[in-house]
C-alpha positions in Angstrom: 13.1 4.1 7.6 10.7 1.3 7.1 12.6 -0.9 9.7 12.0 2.0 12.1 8.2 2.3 10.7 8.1 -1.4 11.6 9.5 -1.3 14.4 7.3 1.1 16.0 3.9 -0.8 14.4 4.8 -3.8 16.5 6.0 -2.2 20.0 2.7 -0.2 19.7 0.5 -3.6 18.6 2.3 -5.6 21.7 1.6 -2.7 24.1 -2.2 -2.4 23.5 -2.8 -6.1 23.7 -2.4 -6.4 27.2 -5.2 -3.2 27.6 -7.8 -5.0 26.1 -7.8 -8.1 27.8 -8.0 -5.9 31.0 -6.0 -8.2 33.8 -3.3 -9.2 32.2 -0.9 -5.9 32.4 2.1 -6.2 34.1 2.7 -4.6 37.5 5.4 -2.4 36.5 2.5 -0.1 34.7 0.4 0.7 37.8 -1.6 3.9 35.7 -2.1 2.4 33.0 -3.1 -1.1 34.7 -5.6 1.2 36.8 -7.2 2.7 33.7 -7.7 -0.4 32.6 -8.9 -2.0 35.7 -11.7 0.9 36.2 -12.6 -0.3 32.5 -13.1 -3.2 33.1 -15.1 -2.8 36.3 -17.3 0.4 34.9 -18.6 -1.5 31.7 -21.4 -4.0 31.4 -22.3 -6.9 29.7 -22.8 -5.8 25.9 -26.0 -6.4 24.4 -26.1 -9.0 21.7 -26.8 -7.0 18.1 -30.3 -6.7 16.7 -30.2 -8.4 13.3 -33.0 -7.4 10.6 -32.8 -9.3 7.4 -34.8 -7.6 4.8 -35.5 -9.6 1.2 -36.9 -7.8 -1.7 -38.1 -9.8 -4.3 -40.0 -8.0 -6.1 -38.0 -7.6 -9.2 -37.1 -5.0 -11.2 -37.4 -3.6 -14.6 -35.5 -6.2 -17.5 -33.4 -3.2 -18.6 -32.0 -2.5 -15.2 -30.5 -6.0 -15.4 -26.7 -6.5 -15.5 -26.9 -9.1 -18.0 -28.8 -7.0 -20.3 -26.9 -3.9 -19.7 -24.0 -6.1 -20.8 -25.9 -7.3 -23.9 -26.5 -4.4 -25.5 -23.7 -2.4 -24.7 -22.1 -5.7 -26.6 -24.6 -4.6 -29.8 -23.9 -1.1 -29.5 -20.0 -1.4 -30.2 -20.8 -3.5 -32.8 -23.0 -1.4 -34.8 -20.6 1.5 -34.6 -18.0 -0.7 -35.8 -20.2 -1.4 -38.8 -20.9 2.1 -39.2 -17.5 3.0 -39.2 -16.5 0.1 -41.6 -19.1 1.0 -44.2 -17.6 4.8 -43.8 -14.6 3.5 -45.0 -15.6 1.8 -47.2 -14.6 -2.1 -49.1 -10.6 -1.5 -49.8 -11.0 0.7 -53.0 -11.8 -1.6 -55.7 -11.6 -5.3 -57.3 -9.2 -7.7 -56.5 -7.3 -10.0 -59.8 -6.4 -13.0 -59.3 -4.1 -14.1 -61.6 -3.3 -17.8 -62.6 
C-alpha cells in the first residue's frame, strides 16, 4: 500500500512540474499545455513584497523574563521538597554506632 502511496506522490510531483514552468509541457497535452499557456500570458510581473521590520525595545517587566520564570519555579520545587521532608520527618530516631 505504501509502494502504491508512493507511487502515486511522485507521478503526481513529475506531472505538475512541467505546469509551473509554463513552456515546457510536452505536445502530447494540448489542454492542459493551453491552460498553462493562457497562464502564463494573463499574469504580470509580481510585485516585490513590502518588508516592515518592527523592533521593540522597550523592555518588559523582570518577572515576565524566561530566565526568572525558570529561577523560581527552580525555588519553588525546592521548598515543597523541604516542606514535604520536614513532614516526614528525620528517620524516627538516633542512630548507634557501635565500635
Amino acid at each position: 500500500m505504501r509502494t502504491l502511496i508512493l507511487t502515486l506522490g511522485i507521478l503526481s510531483g513529475a506531472l505538475a512540474l512541467p505546469l509551473t514552468h509554463g513552456n515546457v509541457l510536452p505536445e502530447s497535452v494540448p489542454a492542459i499545455g493551453a491552460v498553462a499557456t493562457l497562464d502564463a500570458q494573463g499574469t504580470s510581473q509580481p510585485q516585490a513584497p513590502q518588508i516592515n521590520v518592527e523592533v521593540n525595545r522597550g523592555g518588559g517587566r523582570w518577572y515576565t523574563s524566561p530566565i526568572w520564570m525558570a529561577i523560581g519555579g527552580i525555588a519553588l520545587v525546592l521548598v515543597i521538597l523541604l516542606i514535604v521532608m520536614a513532614a516526614r520527618g528525620g528517620g524516627g530516631g538516633t542512630t548507634v554506632v557501635r565500635g
